[in-house]
VMD Tcl script that builds the backbone (N, CA, C; Angstrom):
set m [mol new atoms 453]
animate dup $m
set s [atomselect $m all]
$s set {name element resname resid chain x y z} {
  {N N UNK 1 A 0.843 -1.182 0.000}
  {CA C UNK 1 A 0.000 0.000 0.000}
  {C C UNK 1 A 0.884 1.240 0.000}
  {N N UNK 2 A 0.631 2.207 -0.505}
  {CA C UNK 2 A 1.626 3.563 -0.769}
  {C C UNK 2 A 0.766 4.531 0.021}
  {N N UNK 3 A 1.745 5.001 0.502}
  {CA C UNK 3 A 1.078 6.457 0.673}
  {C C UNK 3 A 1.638 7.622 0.648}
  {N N UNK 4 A 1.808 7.551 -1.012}
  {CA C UNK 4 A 1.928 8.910 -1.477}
  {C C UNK 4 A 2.697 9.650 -1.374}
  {N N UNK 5 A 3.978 9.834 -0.505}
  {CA C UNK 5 A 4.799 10.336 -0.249}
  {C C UNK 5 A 5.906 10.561 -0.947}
  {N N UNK 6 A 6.790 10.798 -1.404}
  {CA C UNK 6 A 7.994 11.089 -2.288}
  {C C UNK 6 A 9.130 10.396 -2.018}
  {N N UNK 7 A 9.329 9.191 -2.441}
  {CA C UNK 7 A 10.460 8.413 -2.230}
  {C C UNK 7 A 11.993 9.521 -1.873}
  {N N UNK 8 A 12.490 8.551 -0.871}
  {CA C UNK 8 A 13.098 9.232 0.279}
  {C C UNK 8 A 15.113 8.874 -0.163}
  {N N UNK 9 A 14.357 7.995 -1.253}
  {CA C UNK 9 A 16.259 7.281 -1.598}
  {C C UNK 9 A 16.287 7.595 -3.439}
  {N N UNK 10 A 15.357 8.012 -4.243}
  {CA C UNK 10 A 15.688 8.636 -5.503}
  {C C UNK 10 A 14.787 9.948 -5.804}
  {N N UNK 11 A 15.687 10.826 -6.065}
  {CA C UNK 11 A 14.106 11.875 -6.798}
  {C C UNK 11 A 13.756 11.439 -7.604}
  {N N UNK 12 A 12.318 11.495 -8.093}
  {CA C UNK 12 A 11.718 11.365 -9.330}
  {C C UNK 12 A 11.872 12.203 -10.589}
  {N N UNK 13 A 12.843 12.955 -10.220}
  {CA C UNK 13 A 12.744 14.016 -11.794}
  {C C UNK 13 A 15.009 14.261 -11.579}
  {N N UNK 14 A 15.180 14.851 -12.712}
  {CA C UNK 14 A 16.644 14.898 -13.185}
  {C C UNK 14 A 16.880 16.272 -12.689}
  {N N UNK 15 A 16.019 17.342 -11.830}
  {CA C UNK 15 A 16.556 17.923 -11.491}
  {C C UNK 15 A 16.793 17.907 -10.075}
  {N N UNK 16 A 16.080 16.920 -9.633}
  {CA C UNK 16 A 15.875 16.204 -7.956}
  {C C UNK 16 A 17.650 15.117 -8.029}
  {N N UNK 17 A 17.571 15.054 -8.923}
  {CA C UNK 17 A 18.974 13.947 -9.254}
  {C C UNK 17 A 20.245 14.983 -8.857}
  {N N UNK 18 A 20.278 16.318 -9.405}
  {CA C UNK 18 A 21.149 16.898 -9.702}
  {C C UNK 18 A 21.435 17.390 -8.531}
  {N N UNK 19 A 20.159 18.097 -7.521}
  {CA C UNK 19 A 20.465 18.218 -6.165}
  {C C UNK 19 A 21.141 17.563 -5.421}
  {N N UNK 20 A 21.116 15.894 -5.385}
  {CA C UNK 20 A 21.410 14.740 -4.926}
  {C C UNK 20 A 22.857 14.625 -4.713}
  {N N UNK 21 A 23.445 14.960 -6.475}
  {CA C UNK 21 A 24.484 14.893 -6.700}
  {C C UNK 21 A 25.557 15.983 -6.765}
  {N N UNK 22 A 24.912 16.763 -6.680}
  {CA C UNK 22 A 25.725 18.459 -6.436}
  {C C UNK 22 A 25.737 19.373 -7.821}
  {N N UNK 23 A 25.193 20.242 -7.547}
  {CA C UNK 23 A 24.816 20.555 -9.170}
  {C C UNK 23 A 25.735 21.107 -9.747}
  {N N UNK 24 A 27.379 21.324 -9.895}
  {CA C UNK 24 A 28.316 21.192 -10.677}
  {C C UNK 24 A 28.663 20.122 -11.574}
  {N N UNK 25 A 28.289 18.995 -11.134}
  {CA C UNK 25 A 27.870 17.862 -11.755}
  {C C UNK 25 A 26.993 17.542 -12.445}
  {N N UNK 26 A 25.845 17.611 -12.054}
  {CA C UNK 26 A 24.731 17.883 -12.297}
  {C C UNK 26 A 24.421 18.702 -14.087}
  {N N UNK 27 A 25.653 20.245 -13.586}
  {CA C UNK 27 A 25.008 20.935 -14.626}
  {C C UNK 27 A 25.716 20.341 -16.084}
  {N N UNK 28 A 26.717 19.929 -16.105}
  {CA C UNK 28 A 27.165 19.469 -17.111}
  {C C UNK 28 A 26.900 17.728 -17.754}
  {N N UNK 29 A 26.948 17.769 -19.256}
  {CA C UNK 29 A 26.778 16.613 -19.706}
  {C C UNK 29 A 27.739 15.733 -18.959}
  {N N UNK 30 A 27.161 14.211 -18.195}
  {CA C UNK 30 A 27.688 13.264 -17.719}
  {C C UNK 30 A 28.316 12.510 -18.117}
  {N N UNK 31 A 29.574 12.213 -18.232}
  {CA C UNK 31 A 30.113 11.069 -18.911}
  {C C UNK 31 A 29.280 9.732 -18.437}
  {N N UNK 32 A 29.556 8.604 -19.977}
  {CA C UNK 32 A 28.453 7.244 -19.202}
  {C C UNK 32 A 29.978 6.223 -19.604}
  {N N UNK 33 A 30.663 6.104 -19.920}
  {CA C UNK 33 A 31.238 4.918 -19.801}
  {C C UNK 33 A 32.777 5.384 -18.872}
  {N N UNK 34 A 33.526 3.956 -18.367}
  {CA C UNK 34 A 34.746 4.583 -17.957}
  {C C UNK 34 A 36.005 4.983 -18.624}
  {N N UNK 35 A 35.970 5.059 -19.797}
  {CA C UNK 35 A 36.485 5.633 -20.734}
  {C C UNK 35 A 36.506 7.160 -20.760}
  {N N UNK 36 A 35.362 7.157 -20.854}
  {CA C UNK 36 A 34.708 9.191 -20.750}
  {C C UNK 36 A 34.788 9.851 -19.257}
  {N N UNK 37 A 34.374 8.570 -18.814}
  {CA C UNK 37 A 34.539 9.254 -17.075}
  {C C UNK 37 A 36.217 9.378 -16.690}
  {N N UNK 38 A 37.330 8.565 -17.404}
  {CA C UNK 38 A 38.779 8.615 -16.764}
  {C C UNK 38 A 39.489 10.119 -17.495}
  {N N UNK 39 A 38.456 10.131 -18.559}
  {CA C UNK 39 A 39.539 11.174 -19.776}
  {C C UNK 39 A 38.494 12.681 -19.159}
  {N N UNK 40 A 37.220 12.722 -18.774}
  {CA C UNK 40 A 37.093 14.057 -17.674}
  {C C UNK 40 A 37.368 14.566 -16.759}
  {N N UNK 41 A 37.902 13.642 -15.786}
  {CA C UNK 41 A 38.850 13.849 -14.770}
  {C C UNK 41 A 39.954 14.346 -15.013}
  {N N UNK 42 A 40.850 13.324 -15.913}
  {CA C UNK 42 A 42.055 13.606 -16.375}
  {C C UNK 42 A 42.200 15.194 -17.060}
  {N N UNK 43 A 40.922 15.847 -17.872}
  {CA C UNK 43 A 40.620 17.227 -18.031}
  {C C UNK 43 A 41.015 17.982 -17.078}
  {N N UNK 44 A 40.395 17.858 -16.006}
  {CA C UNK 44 A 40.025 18.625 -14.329}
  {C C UNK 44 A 41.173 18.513 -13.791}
  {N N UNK 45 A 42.293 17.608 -14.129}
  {CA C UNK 45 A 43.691 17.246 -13.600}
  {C C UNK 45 A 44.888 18.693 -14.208}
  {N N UNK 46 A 44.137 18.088 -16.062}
  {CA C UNK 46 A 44.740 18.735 -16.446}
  {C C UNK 46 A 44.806 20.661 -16.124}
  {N N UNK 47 A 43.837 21.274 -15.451}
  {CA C UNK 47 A 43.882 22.185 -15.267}
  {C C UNK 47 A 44.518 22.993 -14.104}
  {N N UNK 48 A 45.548 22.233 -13.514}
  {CA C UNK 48 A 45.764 22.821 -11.963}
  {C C UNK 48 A 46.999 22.924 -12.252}
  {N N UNK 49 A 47.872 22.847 -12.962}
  {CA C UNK 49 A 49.324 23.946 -13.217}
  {C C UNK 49 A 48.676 25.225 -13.797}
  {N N UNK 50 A 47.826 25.283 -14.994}
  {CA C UNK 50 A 47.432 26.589 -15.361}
  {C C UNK 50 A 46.710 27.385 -14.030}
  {N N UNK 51 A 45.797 27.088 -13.090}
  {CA C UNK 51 A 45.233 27.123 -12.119}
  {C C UNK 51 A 46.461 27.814 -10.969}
  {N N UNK 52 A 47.496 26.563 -10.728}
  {CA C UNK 52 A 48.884 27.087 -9.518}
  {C C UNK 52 A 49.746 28.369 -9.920}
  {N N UNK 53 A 49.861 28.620 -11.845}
  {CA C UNK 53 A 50.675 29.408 -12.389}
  {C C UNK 53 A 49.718 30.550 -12.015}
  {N N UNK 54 A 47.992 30.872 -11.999}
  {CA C UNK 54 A 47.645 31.732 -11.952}
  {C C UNK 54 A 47.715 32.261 -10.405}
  {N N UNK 55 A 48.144 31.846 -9.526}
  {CA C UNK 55 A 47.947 31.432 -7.746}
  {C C UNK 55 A 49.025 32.406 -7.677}
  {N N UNK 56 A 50.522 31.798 -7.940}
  {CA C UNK 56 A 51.614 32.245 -8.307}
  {C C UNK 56 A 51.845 33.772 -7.988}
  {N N UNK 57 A 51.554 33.716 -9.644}
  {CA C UNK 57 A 51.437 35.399 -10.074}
  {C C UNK 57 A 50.509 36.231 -9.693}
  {N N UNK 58 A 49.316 35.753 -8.310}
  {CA C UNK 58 A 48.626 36.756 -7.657}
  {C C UNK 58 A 49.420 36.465 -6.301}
  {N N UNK 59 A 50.429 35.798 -6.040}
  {CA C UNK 59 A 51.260 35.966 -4.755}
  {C C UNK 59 A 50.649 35.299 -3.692}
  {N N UNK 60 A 50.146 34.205 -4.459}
  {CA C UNK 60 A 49.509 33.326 -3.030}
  {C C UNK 60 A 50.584 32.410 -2.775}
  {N N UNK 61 A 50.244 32.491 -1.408}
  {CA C UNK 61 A 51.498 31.302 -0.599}
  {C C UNK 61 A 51.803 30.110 -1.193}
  {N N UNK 62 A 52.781 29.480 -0.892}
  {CA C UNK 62 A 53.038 28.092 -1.517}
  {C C UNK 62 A 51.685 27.164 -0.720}
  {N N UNK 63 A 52.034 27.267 0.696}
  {CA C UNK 63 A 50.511 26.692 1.207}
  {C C UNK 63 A 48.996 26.558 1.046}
  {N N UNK 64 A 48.471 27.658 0.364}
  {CA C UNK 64 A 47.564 27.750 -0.284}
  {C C UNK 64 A 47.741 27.152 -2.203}
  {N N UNK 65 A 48.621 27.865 -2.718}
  {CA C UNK 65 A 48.658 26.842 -4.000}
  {C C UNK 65 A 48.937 25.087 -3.518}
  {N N UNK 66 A 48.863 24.672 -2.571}
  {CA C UNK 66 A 49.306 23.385 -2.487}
  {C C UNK 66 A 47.727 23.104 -2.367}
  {N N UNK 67 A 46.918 23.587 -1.025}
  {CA C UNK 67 A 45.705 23.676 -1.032}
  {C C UNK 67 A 44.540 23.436 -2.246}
  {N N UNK 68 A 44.975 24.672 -2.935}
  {CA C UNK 68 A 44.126 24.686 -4.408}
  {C C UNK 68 A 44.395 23.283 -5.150}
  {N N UNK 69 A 45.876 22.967 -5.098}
  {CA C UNK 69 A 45.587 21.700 -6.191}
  {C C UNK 69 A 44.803 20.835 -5.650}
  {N N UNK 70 A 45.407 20.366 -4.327}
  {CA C UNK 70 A 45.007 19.376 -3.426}
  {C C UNK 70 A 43.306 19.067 -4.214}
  {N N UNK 71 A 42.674 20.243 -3.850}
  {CA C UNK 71 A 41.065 20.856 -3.696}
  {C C UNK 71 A 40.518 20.436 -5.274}
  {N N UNK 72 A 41.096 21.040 -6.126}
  {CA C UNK 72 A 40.484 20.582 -7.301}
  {C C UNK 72 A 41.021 19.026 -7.827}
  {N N UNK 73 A 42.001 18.273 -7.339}
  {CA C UNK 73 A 42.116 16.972 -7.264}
  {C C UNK 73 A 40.835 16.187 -7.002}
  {N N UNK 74 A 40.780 16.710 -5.296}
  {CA C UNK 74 A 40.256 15.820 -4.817}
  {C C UNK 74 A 38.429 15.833 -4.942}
  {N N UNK 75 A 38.212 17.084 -5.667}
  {CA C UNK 75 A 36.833 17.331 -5.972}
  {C C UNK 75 A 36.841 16.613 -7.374}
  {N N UNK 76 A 37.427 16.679 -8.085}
  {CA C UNK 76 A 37.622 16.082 -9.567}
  {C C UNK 76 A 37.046 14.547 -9.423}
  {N N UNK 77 A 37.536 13.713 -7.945}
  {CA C UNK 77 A 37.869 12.111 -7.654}
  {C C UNK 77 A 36.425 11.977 -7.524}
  {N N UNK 78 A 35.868 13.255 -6.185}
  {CA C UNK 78 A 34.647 13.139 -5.980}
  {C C UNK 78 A 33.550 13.073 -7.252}
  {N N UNK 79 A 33.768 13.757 -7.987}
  {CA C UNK 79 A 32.382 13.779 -9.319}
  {C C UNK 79 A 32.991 13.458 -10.035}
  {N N UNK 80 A 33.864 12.324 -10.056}
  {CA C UNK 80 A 34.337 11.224 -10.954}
  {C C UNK 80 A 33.304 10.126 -10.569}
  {N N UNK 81 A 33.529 9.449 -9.470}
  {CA C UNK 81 A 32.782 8.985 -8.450}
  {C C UNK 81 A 30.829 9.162 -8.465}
  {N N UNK 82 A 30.605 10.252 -8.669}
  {CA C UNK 82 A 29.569 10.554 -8.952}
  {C C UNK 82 A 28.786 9.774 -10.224}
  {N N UNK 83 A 29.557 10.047 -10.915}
  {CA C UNK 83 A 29.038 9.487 -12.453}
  {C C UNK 83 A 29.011 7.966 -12.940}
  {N N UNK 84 A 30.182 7.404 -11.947}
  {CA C UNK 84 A 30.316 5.731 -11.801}
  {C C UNK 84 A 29.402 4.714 -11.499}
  {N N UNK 85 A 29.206 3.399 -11.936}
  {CA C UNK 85 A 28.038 2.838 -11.448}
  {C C UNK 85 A 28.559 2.910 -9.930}
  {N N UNK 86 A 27.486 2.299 -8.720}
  {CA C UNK 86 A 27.314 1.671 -7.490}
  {C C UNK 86 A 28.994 0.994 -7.077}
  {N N UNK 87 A 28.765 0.257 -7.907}
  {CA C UNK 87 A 29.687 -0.678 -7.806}
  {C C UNK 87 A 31.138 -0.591 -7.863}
  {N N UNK 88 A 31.725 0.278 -8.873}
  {CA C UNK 88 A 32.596 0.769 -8.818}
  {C C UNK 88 A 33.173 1.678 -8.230}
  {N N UNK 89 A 32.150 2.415 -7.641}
  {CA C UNK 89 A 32.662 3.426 -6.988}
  {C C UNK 89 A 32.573 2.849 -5.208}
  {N N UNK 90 A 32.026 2.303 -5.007}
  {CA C UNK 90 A 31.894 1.634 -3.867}
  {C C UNK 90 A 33.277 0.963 -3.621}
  {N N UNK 91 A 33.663 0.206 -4.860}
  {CA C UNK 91 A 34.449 -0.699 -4.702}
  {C C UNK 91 A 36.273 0.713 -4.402}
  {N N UNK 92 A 36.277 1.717 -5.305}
  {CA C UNK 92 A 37.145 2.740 -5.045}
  {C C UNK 92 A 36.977 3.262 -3.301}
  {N N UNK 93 A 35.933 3.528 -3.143}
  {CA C UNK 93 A 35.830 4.056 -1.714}
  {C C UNK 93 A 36.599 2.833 -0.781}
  {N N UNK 94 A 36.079 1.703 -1.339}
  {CA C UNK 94 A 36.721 0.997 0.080}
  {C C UNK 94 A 38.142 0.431 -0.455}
  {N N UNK 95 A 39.268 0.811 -1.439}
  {CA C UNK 95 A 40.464 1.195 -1.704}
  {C C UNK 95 A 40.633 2.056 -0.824}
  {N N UNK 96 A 40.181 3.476 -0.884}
  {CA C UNK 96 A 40.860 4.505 -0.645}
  {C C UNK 96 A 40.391 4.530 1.125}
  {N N UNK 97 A 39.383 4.067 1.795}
  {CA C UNK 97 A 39.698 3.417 2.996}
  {C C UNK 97 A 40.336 2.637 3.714}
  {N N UNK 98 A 40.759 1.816 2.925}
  {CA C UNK 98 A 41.876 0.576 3.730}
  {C C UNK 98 A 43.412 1.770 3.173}
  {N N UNK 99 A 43.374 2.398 2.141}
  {CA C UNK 99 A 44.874 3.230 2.030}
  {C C UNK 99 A 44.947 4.077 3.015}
  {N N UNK 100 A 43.422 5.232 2.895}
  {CA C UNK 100 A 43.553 6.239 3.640}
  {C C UNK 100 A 43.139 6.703 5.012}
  {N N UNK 101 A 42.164 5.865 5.213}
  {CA C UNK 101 A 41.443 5.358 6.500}
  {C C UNK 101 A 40.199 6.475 5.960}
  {N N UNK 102 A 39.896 7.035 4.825}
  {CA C UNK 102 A 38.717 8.142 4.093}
  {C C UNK 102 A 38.609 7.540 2.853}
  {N N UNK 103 A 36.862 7.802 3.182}
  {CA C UNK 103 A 36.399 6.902 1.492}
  {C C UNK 103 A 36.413 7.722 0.187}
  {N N UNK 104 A 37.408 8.819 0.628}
  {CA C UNK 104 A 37.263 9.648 -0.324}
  {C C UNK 104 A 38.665 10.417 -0.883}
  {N N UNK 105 A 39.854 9.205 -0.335}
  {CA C UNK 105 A 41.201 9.511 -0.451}
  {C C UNK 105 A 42.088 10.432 0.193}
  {N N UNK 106 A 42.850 11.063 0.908}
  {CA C UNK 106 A 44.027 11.180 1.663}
  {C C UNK 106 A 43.121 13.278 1.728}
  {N N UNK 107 A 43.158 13.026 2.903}
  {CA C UNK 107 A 43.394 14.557 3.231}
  {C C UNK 107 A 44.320 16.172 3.470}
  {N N UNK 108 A 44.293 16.817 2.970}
  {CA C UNK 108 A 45.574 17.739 2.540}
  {C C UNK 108 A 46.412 17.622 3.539}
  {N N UNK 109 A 46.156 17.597 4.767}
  {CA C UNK 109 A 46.882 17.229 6.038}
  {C C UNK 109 A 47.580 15.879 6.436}
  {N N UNK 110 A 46.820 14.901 5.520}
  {CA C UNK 110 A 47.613 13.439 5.619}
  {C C UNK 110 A 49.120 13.893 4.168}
  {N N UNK 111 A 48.553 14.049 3.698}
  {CA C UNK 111 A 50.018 14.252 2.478}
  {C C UNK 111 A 50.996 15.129 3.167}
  {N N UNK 112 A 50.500 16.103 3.869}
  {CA C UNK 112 A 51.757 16.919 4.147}
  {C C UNK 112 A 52.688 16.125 5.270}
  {N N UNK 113 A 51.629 15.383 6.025}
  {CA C UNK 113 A 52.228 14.536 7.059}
  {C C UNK 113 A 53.234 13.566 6.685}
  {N N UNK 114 A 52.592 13.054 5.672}
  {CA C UNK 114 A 53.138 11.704 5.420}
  {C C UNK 114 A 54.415 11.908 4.147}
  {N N UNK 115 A 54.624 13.609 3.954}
  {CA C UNK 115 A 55.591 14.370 3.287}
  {C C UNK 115 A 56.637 14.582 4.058}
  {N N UNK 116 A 56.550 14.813 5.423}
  {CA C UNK 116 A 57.365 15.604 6.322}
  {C C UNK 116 A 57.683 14.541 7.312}
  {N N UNK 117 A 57.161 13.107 7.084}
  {CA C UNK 117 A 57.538 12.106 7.589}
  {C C UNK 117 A 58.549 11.523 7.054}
  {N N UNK 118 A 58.804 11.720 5.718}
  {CA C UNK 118 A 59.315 10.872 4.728}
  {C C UNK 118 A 60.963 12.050 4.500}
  {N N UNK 119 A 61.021 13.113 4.978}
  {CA C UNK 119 A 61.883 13.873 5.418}
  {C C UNK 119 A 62.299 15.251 5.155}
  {N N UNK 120 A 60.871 15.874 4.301}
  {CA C UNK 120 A 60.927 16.757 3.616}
  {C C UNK 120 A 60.310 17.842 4.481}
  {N N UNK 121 A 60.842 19.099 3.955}
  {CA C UNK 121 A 60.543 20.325 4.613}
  {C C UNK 121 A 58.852 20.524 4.537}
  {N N UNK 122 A 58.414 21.515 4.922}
  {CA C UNK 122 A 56.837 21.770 5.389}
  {C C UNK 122 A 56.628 22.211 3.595}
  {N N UNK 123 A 57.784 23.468 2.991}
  {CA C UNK 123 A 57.345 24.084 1.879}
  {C C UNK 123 A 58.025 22.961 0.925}
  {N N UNK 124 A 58.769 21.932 0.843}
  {CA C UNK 124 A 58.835 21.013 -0.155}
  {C C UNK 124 A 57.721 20.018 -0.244}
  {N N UNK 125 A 56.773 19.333 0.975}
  {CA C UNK 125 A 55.906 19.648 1.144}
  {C C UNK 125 A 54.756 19.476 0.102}
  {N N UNK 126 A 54.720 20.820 0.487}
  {CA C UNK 126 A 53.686 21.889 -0.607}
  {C C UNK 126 A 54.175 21.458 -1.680}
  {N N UNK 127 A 54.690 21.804 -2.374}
  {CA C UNK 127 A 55.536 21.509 -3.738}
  {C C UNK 127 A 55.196 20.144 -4.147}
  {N N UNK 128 A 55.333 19.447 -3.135}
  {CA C UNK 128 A 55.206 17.681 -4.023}
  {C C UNK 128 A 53.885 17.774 -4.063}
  {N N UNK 129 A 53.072 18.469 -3.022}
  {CA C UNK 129 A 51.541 18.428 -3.512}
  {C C UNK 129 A 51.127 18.611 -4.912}
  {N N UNK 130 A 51.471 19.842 -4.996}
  {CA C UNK 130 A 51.462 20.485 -6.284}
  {C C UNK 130 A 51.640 19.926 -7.128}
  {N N UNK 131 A 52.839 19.285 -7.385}
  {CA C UNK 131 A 53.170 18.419 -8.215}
  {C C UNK 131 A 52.790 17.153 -8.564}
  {N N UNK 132 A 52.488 16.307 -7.634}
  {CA C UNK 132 A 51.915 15.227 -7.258}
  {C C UNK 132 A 50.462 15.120 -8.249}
  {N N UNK 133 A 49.809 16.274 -7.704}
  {CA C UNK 133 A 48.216 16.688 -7.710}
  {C C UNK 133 A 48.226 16.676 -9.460}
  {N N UNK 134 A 49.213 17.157 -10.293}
  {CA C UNK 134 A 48.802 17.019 -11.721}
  {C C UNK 134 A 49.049 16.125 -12.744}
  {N N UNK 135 A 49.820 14.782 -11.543}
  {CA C UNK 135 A 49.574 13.619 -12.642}
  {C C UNK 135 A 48.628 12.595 -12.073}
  {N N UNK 136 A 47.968 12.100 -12.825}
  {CA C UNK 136 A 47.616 10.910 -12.825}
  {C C UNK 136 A 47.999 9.150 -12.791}
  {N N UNK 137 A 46.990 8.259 -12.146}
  {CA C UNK 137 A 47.852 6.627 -12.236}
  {C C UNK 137 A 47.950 6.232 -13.690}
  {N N UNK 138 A 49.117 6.340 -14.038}
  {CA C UNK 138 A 49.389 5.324 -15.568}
  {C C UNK 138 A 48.767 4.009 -15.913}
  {N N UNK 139 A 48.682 3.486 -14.918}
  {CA C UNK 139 A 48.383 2.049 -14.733}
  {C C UNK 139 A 46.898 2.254 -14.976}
  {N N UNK 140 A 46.116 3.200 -14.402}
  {CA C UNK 140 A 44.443 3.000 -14.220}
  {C C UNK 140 A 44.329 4.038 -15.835}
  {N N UNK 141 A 45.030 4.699 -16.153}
  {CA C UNK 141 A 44.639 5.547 -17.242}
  {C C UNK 141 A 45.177 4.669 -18.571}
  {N N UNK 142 A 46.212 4.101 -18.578}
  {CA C UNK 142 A 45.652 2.621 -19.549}
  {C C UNK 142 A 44.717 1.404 -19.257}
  {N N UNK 143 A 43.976 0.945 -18.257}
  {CA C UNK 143 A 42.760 0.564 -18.398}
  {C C UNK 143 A 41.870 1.012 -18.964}
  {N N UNK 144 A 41.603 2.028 -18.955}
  {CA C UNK 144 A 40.515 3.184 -19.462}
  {C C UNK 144 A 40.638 3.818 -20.977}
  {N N UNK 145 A 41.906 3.339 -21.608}
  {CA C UNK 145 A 42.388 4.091 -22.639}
  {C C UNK 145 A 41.298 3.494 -23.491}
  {N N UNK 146 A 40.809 2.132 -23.880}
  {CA C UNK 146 A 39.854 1.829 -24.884}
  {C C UNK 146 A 38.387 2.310 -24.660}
  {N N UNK 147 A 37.810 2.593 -25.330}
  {CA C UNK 147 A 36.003 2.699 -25.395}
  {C C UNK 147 A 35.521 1.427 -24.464}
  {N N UNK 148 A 34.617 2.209 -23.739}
  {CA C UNK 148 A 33.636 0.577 -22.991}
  {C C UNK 148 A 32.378 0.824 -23.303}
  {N N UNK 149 A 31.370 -0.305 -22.912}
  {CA C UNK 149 A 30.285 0.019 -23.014}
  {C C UNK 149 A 29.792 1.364 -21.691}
  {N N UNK 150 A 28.258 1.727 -22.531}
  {CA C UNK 150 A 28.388 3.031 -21.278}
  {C C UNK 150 A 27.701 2.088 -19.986}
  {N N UNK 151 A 27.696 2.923 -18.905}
  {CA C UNK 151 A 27.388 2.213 -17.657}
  {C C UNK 151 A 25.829 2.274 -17.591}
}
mol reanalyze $m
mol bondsrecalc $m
mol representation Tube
mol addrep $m
């Protein structure tokens, strides 16, 4: 028996979806296979040296450009994630939990830690963030290199 109420685990309409999912996501065409979903990310990757060069030359700290990449990395992973079936992305979250002890991969504060553990200064640091933050896994970006079916 129903009563009428508005299901509580999907909206019924694509703009109830978009809320769901954050509407930066939302507003743009979705990639459907993991092909399209590895090479939009890899886009969003690609933009954070042009992004750090502009940081730079308005005289923001190395700490904050480390920040910014960090930020558009790790938002990139997130509405990567977004667009993935259930399954896969489920299956990434609980990777990046048993790595990071977060289902959503290493926090700007775990890298610097685990930077300055490893014997490097606070502002080298920063720097490997930076650096770090604009490549991608080789290994997972040739999985993805062929067309798949969409999800």
């Amino acid at each position: 028996m129903s009563t009428g109420s508005p299901s509580r685990t999907r909206p019924r309409n694509p703009e109830g979806a978009a809320k769901v999912n954050g509407t930066d996501v939302g507003a743009a065409k979705k990639p459907t296979t993991n092909s399209e979903i590895r090479a939009w990310y890899k886009q969003q990757v690609a933009g954070i040296p042009a992004n750090d060069a502009k940081l730079a030359a308005q005289g923001a700290s190395l700490e904050d450009r480390a920040k910014a990449a960090h930020s558009i990395r790790h938002q990139a992973r997130v509405d990567a994630r977004q667009f993935m079936g259930t399954f896969e992305s489920a299956m990434l979250k609980a990777r990046d939990f048993f790595k990071y002890g977060r289902l959503d991969g290493p926090s700007f504060e775990q890298l610097v830690g685990e930077a300055k553990k490893s014997g490097l200064s606070e502002a080298q640091a920063y720097d490997k963030i930076i650096n770090s933050s604009q490549r991608t896994n080789q290994a997972v970006d040739n999985i993805y290199a062929k067309p798949q079916a969409k999800l």
